[in-house]
N, C-alpha and C positions, 0 to 999 in steps of 0.2 A: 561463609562470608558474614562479615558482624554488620550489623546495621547502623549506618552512617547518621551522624549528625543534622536532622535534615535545616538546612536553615529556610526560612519566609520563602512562598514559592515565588519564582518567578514571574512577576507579569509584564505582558506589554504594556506599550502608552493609552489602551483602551482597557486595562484591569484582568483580561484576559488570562489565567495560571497556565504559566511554558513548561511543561515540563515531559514533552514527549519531541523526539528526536528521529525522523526519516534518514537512515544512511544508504546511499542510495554504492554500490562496492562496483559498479561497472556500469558503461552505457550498452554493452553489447545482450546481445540477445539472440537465442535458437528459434526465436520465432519471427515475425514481421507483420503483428496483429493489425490489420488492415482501419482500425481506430487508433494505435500507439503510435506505427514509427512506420514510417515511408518505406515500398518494399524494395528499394535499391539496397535499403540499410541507410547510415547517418557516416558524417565523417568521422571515424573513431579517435575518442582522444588517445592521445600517445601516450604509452606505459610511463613515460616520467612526467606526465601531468598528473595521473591519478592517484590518490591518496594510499599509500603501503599500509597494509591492516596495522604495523607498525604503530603509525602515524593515526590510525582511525584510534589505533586505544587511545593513545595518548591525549587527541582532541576530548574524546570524551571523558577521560581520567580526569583532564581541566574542568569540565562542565559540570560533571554529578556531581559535586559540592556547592555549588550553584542551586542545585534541586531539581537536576536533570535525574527521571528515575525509570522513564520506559524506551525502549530501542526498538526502530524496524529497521530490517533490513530489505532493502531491495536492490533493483536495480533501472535499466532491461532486467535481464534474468542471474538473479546473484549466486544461484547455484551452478553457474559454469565458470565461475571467477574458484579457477584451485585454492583450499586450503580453509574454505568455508567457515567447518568447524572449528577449526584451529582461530578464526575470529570470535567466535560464539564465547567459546571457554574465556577467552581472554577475556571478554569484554562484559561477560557473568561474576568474575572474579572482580569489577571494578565495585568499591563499596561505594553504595547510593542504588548503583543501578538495580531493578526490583520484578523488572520484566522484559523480555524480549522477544520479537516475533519476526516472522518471517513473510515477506510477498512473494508467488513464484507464480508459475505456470503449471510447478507439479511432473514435469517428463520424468524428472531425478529423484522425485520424492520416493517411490519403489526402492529404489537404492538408499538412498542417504535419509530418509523420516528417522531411523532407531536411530545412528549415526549423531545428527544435529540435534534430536532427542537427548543422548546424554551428554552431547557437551553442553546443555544447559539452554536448549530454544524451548521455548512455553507454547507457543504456540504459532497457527500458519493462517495463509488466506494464500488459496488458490483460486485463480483466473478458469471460470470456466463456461466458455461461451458457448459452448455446443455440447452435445452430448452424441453428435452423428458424425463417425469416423471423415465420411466425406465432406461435412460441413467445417470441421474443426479443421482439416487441411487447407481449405479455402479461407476460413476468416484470418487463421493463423500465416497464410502462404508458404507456409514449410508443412510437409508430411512423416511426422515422425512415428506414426503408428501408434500414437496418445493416445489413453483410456485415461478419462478423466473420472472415473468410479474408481477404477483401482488405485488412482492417485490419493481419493478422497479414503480409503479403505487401509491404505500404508499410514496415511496421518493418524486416523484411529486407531490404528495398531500399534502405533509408535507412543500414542499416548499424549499427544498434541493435542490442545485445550485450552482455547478452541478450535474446532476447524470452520473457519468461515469460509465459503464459495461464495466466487462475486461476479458477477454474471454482468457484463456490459449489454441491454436490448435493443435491438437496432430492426425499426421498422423496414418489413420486406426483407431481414438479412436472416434473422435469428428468430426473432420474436415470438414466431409460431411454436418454440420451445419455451415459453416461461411456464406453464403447465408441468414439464415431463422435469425439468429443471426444481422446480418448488417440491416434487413429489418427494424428490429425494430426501429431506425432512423428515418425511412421515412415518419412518422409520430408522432414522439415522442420528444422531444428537449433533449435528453440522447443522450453518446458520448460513445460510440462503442471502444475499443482498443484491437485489438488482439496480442495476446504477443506471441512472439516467445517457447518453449518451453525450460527450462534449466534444464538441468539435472543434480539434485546436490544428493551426500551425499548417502543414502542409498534406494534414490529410481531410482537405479541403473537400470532397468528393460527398463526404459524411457531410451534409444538411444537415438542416431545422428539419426537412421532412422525414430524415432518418430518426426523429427523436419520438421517444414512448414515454409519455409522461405517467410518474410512478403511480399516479390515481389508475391509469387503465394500468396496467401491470396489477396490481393487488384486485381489482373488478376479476380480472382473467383467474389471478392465483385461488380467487374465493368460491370458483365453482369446483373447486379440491374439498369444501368445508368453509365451515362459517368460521371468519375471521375475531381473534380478540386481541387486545393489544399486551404485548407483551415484555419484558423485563427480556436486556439483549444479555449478550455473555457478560457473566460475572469480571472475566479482564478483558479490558479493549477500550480503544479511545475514540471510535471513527463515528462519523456524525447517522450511522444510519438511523431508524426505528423501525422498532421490530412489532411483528405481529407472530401469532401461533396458529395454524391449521388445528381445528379441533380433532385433539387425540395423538396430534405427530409428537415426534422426541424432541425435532427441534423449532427451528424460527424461521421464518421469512423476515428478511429488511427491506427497506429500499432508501438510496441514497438519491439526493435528490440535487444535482447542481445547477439542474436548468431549471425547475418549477419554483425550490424554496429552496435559498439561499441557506447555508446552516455557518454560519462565517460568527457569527454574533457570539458559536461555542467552541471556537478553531482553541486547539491548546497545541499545537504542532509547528515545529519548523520542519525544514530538509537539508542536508546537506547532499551536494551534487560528487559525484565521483572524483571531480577534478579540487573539491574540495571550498565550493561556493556553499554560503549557508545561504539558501533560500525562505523569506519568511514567508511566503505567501504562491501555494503551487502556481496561481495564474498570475500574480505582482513581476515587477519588473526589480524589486528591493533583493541584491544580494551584496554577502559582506566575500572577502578572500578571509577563508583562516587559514589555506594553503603555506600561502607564501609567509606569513608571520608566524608560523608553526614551526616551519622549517630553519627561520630564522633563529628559534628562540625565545619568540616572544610570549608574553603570556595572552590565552583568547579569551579571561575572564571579561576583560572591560568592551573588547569588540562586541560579542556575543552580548551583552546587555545595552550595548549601542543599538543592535541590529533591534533588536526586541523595541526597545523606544521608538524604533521608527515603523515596525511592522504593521502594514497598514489595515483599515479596518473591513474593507471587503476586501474581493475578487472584484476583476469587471470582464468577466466570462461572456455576459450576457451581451455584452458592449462589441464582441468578439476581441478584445485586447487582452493577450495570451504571456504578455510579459517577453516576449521574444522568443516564444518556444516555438522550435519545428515541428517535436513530439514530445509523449506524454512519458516516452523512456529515457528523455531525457533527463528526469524529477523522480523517477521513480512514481507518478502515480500521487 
């Protein structure tokens, strides 16, 4: 791939540089993470509402001359949407784009890490809220006989770089594992990130009192070793901060959406399955590129509509979710 013309990055109406893109390839999911998506499941949208990987190249064909240059993908879970790979390559092959990564759960990674490895994925973040067989079927409410070490041990092996774990802590649920969870570090070159817990939509059950605020998570993570602050993965764009266990391979993070806002460094939009650009995970501001896509038309000047108007925080704190049920809705 020859390296593209990059032109002036793009910013929002707050100066913000856009240049990383959430594709989110499905709402559905083999899990029903008792924080993400209601466990009835959601009403799934209908195969000809959602974007044909088709359609994904071409949206972002339009965009990377713009100065669109890093891709996630997700979902719910975007390695059960067939043909994966077969998006990866394609959308490796668009000149601009520079890097692209993956969000999953990891069930599939055993299988498909070498796989999505050569068709051109750089790197993963796996969801890993338990590390106890029986706790992981509970948080998850499906029992699939998930080992979340050998998931993290297929991304190494495959050559994924970086492998981030991101661990949602949830007082009275989990929590009692940020210790055994952080250890894995210390010998591992994987980057740890525990996330604050956010309570959106209809998995209203999850309080304020479920939340672990990232100061006691790092007090807990520190009787591993004295903490020092540290430089996160060479590629990535996510707002955590990182610290190092003295001595480990890799990193602790922790993202912070309840305590401190990190919105003032957002360089991210999303696009939704059905083909909504969302500029703002918890905002109510989305544009259709769907339907104008399909048409014909071109999404340069939408897409820099949408940017103009992307607003300057979240109101998370406000509990106003932008109309989300769940967070698999967004991909996260």
């Amino acid at each position: 791939m020859t390296a593209a013309t990059h032109e002036a990055p793009l910013r929002d109406q707050h100066g913000r540089s856009i240049e990383y893109l959430r594709i989110s390839v499905t709402d559905r999911c083999n899990f029903r993470c008792v924080y993400c998506m209601p466990e009835r499941g959601l009403d799934w949208l209908p195969k000809a509402e959602i974007l044909s990987y088709e359609e994904i190249v071409a949206l972002v064909a339009q965009l990377a001359p713009l100065g669109l240059r890093r891709l996630r993908i997700t979902g719910g879970e975007p390695t059960i949407r067939p043909g994966l790979t077969t998006l990866i390559r394609q959308l490796k092959a668009i000149e601009g784009i520079e890097d692209i990564a993956l969000s999953t759960n990891g069930v599939k990674l055993p299988q498909m890490g070498a796989e999505l490895r050569a068709a051109g994925l750089d790197r993963v973040n796996l969801s890993v809220d338990s590390l106890r067989p029986d706790r992981i079927a509970a948080i998850a409410r499906r029992d699939l006989g998930f080992d979340p070490v050998v998931a993290i041990e297929a991304a190494l092996a495959a050559g994924l770089d970086p492998v981030k774990v991101n661990m949602v802590v949830m007082r009275g649920v989990n929590d009692d594992e940020v210790i055994d969870v952080a250890r894995l570090t210390i010998d591992r070159a994987v980057h740890v990130r525990f996330i604050e817990l956010m309570p959106v939509g209809e998995m209203a059950h999850l309080t304020d009192e479920h939340i672990v605020p990232s100061a006691e998570v790092l007090a807990r993570v520190a009787t591993l070793g004295a903490l020092t602050g540290a430089e996160g993965p060479a590629r990535g764009n996510g707002p955590a901060v990182y610290h190092r266990i003295a001595g480990a391979a890799g990193t602790v993070g922790v993202i912070t959406p309840m305590t401190h806002t990190y919105c003032g460094s957002c360089n991210r939009v999303r696009l939704t399955a059905d083909g909504r650009l969302r500029t703002c995970l918890y905002g109510d501001h989305e544009v259709n590129l769907r339907d104008p896509l399909r048409r014909g038309e071109p999404l340069a000047p939408l897409f820099r509509q949408a940017l103009a108007e992307k607003p300057l925080e979240h109101l998370l704190l406000q509990r106003r979710v932008g109309g989300l049920q769940a967070l698999s809705q967004v991909g996260g």
